[in-house]
Biotite code that builds the C-alpha atoms (Angstrom):
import biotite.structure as struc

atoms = struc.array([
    struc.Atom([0.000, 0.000, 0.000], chain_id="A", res_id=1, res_name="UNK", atom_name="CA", element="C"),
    struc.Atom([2.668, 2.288, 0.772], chain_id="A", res_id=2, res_name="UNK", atom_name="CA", element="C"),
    struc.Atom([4.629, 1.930, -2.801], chain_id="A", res_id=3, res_name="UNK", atom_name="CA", element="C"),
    struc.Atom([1.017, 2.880, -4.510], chain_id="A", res_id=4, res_name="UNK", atom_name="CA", element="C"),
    struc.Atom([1.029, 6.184, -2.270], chain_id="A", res_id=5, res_name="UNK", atom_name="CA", element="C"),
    struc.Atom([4.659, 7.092, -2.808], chain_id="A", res_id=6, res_name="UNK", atom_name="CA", element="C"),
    struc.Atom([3.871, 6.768, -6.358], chain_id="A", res_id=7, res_name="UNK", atom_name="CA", element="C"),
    struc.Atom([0.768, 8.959, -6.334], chain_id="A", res_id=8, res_name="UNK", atom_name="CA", element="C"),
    struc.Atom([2.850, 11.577, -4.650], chain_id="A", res_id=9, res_name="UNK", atom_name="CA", element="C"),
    struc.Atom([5.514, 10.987, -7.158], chain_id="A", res_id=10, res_name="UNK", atom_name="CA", element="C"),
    struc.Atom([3.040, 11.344, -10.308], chain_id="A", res_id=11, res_name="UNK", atom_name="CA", element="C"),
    struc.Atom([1.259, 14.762, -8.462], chain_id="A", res_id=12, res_name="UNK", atom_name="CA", element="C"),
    struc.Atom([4.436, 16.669, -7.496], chain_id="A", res_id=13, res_name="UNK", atom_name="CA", element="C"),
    struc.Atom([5.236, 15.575, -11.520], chain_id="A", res_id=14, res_name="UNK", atom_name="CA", element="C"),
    struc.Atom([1.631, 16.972, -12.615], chain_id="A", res_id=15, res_name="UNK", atom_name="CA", element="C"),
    struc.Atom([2.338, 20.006, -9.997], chain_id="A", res_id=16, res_name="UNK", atom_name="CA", element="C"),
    struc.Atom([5.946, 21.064, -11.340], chain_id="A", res_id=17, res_name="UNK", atom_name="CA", element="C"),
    struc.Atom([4.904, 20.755, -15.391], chain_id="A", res_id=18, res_name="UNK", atom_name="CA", element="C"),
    struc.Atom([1.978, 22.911, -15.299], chain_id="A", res_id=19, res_name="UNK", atom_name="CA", element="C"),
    struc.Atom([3.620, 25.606, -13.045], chain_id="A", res_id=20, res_name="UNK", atom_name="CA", element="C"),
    struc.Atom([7.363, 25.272, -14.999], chain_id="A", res_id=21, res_name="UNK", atom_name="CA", element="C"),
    struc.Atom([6.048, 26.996, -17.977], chain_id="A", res_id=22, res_name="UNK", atom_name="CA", element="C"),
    struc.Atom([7.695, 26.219, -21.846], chain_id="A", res_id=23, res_name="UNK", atom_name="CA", element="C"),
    struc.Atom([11.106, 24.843, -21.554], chain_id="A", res_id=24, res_name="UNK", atom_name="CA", element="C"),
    struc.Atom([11.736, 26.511, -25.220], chain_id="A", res_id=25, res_name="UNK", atom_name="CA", element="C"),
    struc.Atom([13.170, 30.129, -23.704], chain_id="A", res_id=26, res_name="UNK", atom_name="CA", element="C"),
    struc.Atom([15.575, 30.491, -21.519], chain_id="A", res_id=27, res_name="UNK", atom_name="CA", element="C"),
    struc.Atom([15.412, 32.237, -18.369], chain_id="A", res_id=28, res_name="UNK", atom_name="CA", element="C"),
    struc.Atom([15.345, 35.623, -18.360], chain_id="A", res_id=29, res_name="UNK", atom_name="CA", element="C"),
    struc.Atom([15.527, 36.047, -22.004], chain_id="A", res_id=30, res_name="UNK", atom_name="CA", element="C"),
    struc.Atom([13.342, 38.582, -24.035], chain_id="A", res_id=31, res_name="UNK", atom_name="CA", element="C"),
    struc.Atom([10.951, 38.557, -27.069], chain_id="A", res_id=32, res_name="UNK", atom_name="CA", element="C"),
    struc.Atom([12.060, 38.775, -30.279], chain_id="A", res_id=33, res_name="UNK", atom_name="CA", element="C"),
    struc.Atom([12.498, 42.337, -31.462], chain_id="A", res_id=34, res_name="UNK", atom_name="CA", element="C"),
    struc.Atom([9.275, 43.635, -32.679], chain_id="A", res_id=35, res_name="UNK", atom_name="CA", element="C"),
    struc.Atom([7.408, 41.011, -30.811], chain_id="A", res_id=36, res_name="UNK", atom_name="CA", element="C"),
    struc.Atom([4.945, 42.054, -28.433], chain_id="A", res_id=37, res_name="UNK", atom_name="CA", element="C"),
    struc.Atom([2.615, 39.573, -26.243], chain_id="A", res_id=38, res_name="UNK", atom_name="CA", element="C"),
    struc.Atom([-0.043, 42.992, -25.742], chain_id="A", res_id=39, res_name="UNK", atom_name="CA", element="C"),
    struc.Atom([-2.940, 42.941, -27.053], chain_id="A", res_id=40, res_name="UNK", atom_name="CA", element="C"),
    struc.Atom([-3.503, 45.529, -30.124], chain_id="A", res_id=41, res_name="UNK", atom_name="CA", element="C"),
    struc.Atom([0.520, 45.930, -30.758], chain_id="A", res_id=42, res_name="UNK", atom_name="CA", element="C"),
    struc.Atom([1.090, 45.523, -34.566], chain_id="A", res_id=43, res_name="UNK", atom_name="CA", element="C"),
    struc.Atom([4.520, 44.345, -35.836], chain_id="A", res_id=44, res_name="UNK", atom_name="CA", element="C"),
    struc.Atom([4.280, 46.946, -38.524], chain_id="A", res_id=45, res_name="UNK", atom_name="CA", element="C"),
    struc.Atom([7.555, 48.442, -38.522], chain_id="A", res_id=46, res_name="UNK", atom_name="CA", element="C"),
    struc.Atom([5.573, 51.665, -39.734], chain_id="A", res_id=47, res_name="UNK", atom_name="CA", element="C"),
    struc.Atom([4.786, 54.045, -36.869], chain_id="A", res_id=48, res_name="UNK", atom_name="CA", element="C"),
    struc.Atom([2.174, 55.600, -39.367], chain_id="A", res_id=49, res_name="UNK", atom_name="CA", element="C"),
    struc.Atom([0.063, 52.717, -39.606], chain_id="A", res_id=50, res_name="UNK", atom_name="CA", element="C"),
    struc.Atom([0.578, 51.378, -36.137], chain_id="A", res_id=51, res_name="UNK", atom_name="CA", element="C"),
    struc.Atom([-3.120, 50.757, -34.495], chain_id="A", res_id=52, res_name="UNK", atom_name="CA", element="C"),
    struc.Atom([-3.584, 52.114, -31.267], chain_id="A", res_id=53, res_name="UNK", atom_name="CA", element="C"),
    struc.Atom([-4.578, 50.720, -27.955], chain_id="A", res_id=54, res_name="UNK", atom_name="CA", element="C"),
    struc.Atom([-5.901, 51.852, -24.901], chain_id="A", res_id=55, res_name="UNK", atom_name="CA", element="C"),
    struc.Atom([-7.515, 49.504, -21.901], chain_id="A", res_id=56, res_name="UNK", atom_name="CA", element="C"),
    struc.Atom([-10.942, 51.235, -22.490], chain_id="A", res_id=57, res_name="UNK", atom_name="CA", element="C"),
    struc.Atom([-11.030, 51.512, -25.981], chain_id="A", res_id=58, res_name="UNK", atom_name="CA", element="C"),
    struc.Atom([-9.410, 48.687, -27.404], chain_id="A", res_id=59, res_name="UNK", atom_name="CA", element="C"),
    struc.Atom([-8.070, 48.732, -30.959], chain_id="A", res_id=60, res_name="UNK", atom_name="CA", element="C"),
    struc.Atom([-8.605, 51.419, -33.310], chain_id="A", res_id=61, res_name="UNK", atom_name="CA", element="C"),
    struc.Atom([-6.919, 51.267, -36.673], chain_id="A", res_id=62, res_name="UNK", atom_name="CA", element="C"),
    struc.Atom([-7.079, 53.600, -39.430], chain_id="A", res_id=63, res_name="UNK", atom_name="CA", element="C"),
    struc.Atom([-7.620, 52.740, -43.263], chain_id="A", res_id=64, res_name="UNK", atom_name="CA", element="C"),
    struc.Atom([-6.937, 54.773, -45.706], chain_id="A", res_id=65, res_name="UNK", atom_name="CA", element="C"),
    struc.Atom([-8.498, 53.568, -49.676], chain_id="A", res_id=66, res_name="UNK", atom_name="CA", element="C"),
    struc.Atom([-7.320, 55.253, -52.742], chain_id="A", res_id=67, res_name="UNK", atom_name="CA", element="C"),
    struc.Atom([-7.579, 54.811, -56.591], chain_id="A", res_id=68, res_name="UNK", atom_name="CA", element="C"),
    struc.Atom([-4.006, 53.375, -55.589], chain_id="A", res_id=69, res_name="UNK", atom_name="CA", element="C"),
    struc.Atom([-4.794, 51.032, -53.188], chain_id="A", res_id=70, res_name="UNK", atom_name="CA", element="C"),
    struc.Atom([-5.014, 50.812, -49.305], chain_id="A", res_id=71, res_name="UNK", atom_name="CA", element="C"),
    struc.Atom([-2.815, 51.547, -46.411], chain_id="A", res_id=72, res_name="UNK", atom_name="CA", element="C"),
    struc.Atom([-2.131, 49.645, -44.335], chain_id="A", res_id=73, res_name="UNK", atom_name="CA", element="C"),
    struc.Atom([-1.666, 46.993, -46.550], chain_id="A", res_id=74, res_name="UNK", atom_name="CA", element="C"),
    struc.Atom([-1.333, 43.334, -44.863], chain_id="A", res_id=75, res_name="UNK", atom_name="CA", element="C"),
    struc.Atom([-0.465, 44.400, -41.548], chain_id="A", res_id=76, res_name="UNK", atom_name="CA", element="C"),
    struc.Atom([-0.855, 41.933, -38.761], chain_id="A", res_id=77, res_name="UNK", atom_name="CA", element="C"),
    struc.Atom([-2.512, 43.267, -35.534], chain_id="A", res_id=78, res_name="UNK", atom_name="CA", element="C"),
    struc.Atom([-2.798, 41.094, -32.010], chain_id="A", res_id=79, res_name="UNK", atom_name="CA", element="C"),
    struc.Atom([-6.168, 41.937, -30.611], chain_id="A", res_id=80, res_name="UNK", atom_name="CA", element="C"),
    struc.Atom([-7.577, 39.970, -27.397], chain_id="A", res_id=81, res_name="UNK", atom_name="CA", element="C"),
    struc.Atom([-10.685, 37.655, -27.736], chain_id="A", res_id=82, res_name="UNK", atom_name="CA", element="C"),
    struc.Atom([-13.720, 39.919, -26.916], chain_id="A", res_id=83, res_name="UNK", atom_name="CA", element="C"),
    struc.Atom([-11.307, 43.076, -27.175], chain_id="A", res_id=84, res_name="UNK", atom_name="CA", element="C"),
    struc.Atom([-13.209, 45.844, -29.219], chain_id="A", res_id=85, res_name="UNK", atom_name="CA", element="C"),
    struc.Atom([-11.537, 46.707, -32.613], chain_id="A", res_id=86, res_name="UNK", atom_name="CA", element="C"),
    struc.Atom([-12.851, 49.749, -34.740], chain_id="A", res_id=87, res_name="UNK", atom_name="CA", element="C"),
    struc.Atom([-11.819, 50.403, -37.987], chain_id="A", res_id=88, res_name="UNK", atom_name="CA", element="C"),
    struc.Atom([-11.891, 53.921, -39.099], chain_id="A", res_id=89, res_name="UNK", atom_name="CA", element="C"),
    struc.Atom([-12.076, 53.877, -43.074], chain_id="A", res_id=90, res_name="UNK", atom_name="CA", element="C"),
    struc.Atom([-11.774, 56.660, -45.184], chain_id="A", res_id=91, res_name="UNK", atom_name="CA", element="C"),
    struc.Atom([-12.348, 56.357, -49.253], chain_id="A", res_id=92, res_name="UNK", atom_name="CA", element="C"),
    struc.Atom([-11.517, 58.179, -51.943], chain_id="A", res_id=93, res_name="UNK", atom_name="CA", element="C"),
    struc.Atom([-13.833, 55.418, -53.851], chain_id="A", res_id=94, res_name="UNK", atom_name="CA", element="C"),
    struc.Atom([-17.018, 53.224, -53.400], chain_id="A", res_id=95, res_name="UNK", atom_name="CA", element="C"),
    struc.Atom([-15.892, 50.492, -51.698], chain_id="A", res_id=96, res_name="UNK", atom_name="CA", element="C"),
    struc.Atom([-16.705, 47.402, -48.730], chain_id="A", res_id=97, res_name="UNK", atom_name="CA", element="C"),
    struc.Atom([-14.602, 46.353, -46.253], chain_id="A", res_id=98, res_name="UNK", atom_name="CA", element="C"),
    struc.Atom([-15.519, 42.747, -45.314], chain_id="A", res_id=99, res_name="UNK", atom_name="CA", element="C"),
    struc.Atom([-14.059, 41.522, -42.088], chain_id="A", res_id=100, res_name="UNK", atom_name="CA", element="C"),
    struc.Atom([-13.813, 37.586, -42.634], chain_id="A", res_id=101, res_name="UNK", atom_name="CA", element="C"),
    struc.Atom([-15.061, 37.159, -38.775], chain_id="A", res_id=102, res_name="UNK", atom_name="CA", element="C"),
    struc.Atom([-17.910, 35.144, -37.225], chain_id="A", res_id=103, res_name="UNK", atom_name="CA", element="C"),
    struc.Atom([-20.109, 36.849, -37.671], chain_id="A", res_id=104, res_name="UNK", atom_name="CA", element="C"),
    struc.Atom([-19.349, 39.038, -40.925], chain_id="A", res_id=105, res_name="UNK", atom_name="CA", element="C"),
    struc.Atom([-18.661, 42.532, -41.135], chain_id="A", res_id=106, res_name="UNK", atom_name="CA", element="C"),
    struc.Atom([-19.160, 44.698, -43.519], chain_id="A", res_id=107, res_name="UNK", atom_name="CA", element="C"),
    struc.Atom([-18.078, 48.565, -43.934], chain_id="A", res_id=108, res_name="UNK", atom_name="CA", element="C"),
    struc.Atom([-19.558, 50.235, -46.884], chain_id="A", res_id=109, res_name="UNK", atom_name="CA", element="C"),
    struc.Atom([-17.742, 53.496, -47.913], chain_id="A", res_id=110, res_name="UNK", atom_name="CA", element="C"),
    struc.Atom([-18.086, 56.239, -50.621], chain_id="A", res_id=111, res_name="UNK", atom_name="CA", element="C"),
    struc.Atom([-15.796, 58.422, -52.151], chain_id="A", res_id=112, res_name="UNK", atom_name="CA", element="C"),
    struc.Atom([-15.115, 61.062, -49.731], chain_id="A", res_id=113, res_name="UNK", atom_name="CA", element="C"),
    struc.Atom([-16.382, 59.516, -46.653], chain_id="A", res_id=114, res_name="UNK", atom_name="CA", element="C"),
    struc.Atom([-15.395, 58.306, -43.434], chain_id="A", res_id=115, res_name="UNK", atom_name="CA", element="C"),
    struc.Atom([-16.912, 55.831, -41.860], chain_id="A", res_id=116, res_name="UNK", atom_name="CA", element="C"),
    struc.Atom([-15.975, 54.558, -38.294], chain_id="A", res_id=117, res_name="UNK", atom_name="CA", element="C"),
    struc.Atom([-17.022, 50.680, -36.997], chain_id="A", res_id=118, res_name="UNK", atom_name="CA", element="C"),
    struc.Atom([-16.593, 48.903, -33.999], chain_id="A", res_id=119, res_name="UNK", atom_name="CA", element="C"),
    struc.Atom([-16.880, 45.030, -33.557], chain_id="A", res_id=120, res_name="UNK", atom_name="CA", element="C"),
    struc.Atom([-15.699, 42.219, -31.239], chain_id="A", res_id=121, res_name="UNK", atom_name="CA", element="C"),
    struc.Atom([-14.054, 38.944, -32.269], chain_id="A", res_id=122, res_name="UNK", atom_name="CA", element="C"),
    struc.Atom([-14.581, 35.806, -29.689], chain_id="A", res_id=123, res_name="UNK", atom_name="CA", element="C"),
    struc.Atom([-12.626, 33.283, -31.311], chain_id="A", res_id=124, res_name="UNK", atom_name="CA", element="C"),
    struc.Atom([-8.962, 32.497, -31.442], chain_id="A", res_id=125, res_name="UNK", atom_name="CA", element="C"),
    struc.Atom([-7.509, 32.617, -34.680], chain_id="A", res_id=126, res_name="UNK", atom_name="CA", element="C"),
    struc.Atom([-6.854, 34.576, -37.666], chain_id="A", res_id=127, res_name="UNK", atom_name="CA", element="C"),
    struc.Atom([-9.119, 36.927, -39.253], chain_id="A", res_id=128, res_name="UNK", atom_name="CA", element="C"),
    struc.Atom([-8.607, 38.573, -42.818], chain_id="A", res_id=129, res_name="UNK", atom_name="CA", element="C"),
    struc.Atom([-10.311, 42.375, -43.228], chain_id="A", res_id=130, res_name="UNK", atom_name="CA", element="C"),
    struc.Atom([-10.144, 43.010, -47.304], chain_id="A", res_id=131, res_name="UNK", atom_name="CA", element="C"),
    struc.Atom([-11.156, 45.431, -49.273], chain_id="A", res_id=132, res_name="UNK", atom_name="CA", element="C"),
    struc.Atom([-13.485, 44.218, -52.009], chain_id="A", res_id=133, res_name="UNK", atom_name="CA", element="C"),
    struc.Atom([-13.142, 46.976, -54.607], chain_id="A", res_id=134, res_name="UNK", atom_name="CA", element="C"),
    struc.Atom([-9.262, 46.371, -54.757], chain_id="A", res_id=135, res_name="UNK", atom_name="CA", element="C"),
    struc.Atom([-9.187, 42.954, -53.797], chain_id="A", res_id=136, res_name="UNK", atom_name="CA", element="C"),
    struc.Atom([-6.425, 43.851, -51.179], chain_id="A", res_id=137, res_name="UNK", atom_name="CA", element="C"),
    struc.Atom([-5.611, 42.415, -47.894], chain_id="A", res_id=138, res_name="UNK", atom_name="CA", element="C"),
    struc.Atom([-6.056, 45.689, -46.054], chain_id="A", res_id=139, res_name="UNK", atom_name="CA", element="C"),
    struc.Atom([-4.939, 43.853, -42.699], chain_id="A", res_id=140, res_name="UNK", atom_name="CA", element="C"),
    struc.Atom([-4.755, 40.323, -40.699], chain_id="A", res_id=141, res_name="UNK", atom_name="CA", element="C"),
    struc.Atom([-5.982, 40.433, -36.928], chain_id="A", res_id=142, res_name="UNK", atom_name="CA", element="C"),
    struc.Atom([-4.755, 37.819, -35.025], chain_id="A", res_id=143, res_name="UNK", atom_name="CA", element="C"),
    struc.Atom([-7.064, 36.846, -32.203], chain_id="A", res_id=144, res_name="UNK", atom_name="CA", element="C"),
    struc.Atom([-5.391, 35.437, -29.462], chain_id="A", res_id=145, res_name="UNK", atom_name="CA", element="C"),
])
């Protein structure tokens, strides 16, 4: 009887070190990557320009810009938080949609001259596509995390 205790001991101090020792990948006291960020709403856009902004209140806001020459930003990745609000501010110099690939859908209908601000929550994980459908460009990629 005692050898079946010392081994249940043995297999929860195991169970009790693994999930508290974290990945054994890094070592200790070593940083991210340069660029990387674990916050949510930091974009590793090495443009300050089209950097999104974040705030605990607000969320993410990013700004879109469509022209006759295309869109800015263009294929930026931006780490948002599940259930963190991200609005898109788009302005147009032509008729366009922005579709948001998310469940659900959204859309963001603009026309030339206008700005039109929208705010929406993603509550999966995962990666979600926002394109614009007049130039068939990847405007950006939020990753949901």
């Amino acid at each position: 009887m005692k050898r079946l205790s010392a081994a249940a001991a043995a297999l929860a101090l195991t169970l009790t070190l693994t999930a508290c020792g974290g990945s054994d990948d890094a070592e200790p006291g070593a940083s991210p990557e340069p660029g990387a960020s674990s916050e949510p709403g930091a974009s590793s856009s090495a443009d300050p320009s089209s950097t999104p902004s974040a705030t605990a209140d607000a969320g993410v806001r990013v700004e879109i810009t469509i022209s006759e020459d295309g869109v800015d930003p263009r294929g930026d990745r931006v780490d948002v938080g599940v259930g963190e609000p991200v609005t898109l501010v788009v302005t147009s110099a032509i008729s366009d949609e922005v579709h948001v690939h998310s469940d659900p859908e959204v859309s963001i209908e603009v026309q030339p001259g206008e700005t039109v601000e929208r705010t929406f929550t993603v509550d999966r994980p995962g990666q979600v596509a926002v394109e614009s459908h007049e130039t068939g460009a990847t405007i950006l990629q939020l990753v949901v995390q």
